[in-house]
N, C-alpha and C positions, 0 to 999 in steps of 0.2 A: 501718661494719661492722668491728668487732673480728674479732684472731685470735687463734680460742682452743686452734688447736695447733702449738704454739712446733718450731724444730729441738731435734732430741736429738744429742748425744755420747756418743757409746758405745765402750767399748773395740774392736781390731779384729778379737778373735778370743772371740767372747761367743755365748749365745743369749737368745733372746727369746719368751718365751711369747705362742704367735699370743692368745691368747686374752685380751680385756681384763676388768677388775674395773671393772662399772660401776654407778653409784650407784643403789639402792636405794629404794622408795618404796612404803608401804603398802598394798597390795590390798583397798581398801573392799568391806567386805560390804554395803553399803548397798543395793545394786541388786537386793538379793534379796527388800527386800521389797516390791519393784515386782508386780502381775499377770501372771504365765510368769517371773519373777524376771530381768526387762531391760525395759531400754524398749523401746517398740511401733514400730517403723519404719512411720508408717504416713501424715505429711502431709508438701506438698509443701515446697518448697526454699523461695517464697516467700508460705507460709501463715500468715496474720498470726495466730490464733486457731484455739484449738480449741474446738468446743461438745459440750455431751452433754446428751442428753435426756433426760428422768425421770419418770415416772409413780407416783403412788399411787392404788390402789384401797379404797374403802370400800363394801363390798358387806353385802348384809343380803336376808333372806327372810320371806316370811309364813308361820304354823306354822297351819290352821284343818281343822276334819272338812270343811267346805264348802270351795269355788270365793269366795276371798275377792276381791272388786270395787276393793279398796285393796291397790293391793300395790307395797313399795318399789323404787325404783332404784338398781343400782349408781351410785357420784359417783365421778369420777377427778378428783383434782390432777395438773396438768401445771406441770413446771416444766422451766428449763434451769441451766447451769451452763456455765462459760466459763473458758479460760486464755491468756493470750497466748504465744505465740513468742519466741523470742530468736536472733538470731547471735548464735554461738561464733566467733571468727576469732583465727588468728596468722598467723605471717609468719616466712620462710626467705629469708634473703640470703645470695649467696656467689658466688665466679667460680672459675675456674682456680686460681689459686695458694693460694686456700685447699682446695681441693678435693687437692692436689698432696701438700700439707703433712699434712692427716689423712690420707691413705696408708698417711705411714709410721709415724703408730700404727696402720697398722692399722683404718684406720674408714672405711667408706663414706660418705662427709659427705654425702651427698642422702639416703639409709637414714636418718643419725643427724640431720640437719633433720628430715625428714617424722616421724618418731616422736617426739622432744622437741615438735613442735608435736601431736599425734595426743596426748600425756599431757599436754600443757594443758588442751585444750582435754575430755579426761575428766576431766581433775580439776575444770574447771570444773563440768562437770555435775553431775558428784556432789554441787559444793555447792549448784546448786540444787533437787537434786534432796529433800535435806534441809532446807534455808535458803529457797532462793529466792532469783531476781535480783533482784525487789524486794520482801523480808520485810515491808514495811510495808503490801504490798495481801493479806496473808496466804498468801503464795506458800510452796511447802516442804512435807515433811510435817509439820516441827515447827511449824509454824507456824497447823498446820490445828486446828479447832475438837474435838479428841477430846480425851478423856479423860485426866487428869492426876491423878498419886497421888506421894507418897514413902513412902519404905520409915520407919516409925513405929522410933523405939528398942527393942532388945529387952526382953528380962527385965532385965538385967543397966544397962538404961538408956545402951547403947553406941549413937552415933550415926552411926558412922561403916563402913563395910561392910565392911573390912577387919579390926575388932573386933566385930565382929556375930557371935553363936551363928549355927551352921552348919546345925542342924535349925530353925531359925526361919528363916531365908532361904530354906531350901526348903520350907516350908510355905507361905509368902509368895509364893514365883513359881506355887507349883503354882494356888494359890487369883487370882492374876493373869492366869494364864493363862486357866483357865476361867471367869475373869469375860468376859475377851473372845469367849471361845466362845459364851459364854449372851449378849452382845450380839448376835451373828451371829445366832442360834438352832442354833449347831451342837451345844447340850450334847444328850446321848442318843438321837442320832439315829442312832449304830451305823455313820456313814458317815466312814472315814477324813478329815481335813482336813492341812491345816499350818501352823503356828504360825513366824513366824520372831522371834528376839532378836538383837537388836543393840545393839552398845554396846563403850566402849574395851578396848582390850588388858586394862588393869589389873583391870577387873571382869572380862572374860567370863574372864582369868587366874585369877581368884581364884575363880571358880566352877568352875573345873575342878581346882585342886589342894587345894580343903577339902574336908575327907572329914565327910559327915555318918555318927553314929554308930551302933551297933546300936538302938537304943534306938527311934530315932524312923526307921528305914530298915533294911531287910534285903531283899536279894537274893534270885530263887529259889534255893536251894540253902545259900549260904552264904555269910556278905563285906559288906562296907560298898563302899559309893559316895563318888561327890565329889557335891559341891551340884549338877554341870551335870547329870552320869550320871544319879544320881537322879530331876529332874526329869525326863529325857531317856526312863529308863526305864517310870516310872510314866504319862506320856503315851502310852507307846507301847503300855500292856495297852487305854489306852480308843482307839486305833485314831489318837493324833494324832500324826503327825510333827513335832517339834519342831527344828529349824535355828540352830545358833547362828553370828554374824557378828560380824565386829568393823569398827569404825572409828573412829578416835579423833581424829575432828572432832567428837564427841560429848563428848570430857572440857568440861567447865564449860558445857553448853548445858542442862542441867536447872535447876529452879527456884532461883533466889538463887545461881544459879554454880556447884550442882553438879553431878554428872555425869549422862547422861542413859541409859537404857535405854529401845530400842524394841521394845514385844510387838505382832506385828500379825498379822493373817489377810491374806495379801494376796488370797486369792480365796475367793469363800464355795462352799461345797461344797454339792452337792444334798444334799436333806434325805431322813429314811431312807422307803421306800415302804409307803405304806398303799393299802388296797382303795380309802379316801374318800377323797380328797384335798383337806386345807382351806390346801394350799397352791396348788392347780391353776392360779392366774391367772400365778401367777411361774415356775410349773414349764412351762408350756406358750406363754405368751405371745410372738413369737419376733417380731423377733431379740431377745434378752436380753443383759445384761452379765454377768457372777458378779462381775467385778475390784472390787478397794477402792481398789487402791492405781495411780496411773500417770505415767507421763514418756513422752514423742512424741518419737520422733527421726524428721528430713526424709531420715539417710540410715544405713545401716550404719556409716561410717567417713566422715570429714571428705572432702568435696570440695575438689579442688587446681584452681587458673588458677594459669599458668606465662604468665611477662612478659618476656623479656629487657630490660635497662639499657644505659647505657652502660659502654663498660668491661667489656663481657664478663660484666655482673655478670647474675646468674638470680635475679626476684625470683616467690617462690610465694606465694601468696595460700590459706591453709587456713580451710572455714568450713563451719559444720554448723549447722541449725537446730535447735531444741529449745523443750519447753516444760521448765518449773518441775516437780518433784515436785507430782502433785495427788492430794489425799484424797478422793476419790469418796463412801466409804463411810465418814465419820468415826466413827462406831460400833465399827469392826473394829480399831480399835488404842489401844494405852493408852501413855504417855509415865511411865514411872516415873524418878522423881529422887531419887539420892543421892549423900553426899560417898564417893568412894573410902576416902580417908585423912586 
């Protein structure tokens, strides 16, 4: 058990700002394109598997001026689908004299254990949530059977995004985006949906300070846009909410190493209302899912066992169960790859 907060020497007539400067760490948007944009707290602590069940129907009618004596049957396919569990676990050691010594900077060392082990054990998540704890049983969302595009060279035959025309990149996400939606069947349905992107600093960067120009983009009123705005805009007359997120465990995870952008619907929205309904088996059949996208957590926050050692020493045992990021509905999201720079 190292210690990692040494005495200080200080002059005898000084002050000290109670307030400490502590290390900093990326705020993944990743979880947003989860179904409710988090994961579902919903098995138990020692739940080896999650299953879900699924149904398709093939229904069909007979059209006759008579009482026709042949007449088809609806056929359902039933299937399941399955993900395993994972412990998350770390570990907090310390007795008195270390506990004595962070003081007097100022730190509650049972505070500053339980939260260093609490952003472990989420940062782990996140990468399975994207990756997977074991990517080679196709665990993760990237990992999942949907849809894979790269952004083609412009006009100009630039390949890279950060020299890429600026009304072509927004022509390009607008037309990506609604590819996803006409997956779902949410194109002209008149029912607001959401649309999440994700992807590194550098790009979702660059799509917020390129200004596309009058030519191919104009504002009500008056004015030019950036690439994000624009998109962001024109989505929003056809009733979609667009979310942009970043994470840049995403830099080099698209095709041949380059960067990756995620477009997904994480939840499919009801469809718009008709007197007939020729969707009535999925509108009505209950319980139903909407979700595409999901991650199971066994609890809100990491469960602590507290040990004492010898030595006075307090040993904490931190452990949260999880599954992998699962792609329910691999239809609802697309994986575009391109190089940054």
């Amino acid at each position: 058990m190292s210690q990692a907060f040494s005495n200080i020497v200080k002059a005898q007539r000084s002050f000290t700002e109670p307030g400490v400067i502590v290390s900093y760490t990326q705020q993944s948007g990743a979880f947003n394109m989860l179904a409710g944009g988090a994961p579902e707290v919903k098995i138990g602590h020692y739940d080896q598997y999650v299953y879900q069940h699924m149904i398709e129907v093939r229904s069909a009618a007979t059209a006759n001026q008579a009482a026709a004596n042949v007449m088809p049957n609806a056929t359902f396919r039933t299937s399941y689908g399955s993900v395993p569990t994972y412990l998350l676990r770390s570990r907090a050691q310390y007795d008195h004299h270390e506990a004595s010594a962070a003081s007097s900077w100022n730190v509650n060392l049972a505070d500053a254990k339980r939260l260093a082990a609490y952003q472990g054990i989420f940062q782990a998540a996140r990468n399975g949530l994207l990756f997977g704890f074991t990517p080679s049983n196709g665990e993760g969302l990237l990992n999942a059977p949907i849809t894979a595009v790269s952004i083609p060279p412009d006009a100009d035959n630039h390949t890279t995004l950060s020299t890429m025309n600026a009304p072509y990149l927004f022509d390009f996400f607008l037309k990506t985006i609604q590819d996803v939606r006409k997956r779902v069947l949410n194109v002209g349905q008149g029912v607001p949906t959401k649309v999440v992107v994700v992807s590194t600093q550098d790009i979702i960067g660059f799509l917020e300070a390129s200004v596309v120009d009058l030519t191919s983009y104009q504002r009500i009123g008056s004015g030019v846009n950036t690439i994000k705005g624009s998109i962001t805009d024109v989505n929003d007359w056809n009733g979609v909410d667009v979310e942009w997120h970043v994470d840049d465990n995403l830099q080099g995870q698209g095709a041949g190493g380059t960067d990756a952008i995620f477009v997904i619907v994480p939840e499919l929205a009801p469809q718009g209302k008709s007197p007939v309904s020729t969707n009535i088996f999925a509108e009505k059949l209950q319980p139903s899912d909407s979700g595409t996208a999901r991650q199971y957590f066994g609890s809100d926050t990491p469960m602590e066992f507290t040990a004492p050692l010898s030595g006075g020493v307090v040993d904490i045992v931190y452990e949260q169960r999880m599954t992998p990021g699962w792609m329910v509905r691999p239809k609802a999201a697309t994986l575009v790859s391109v190089k940054y720079q």
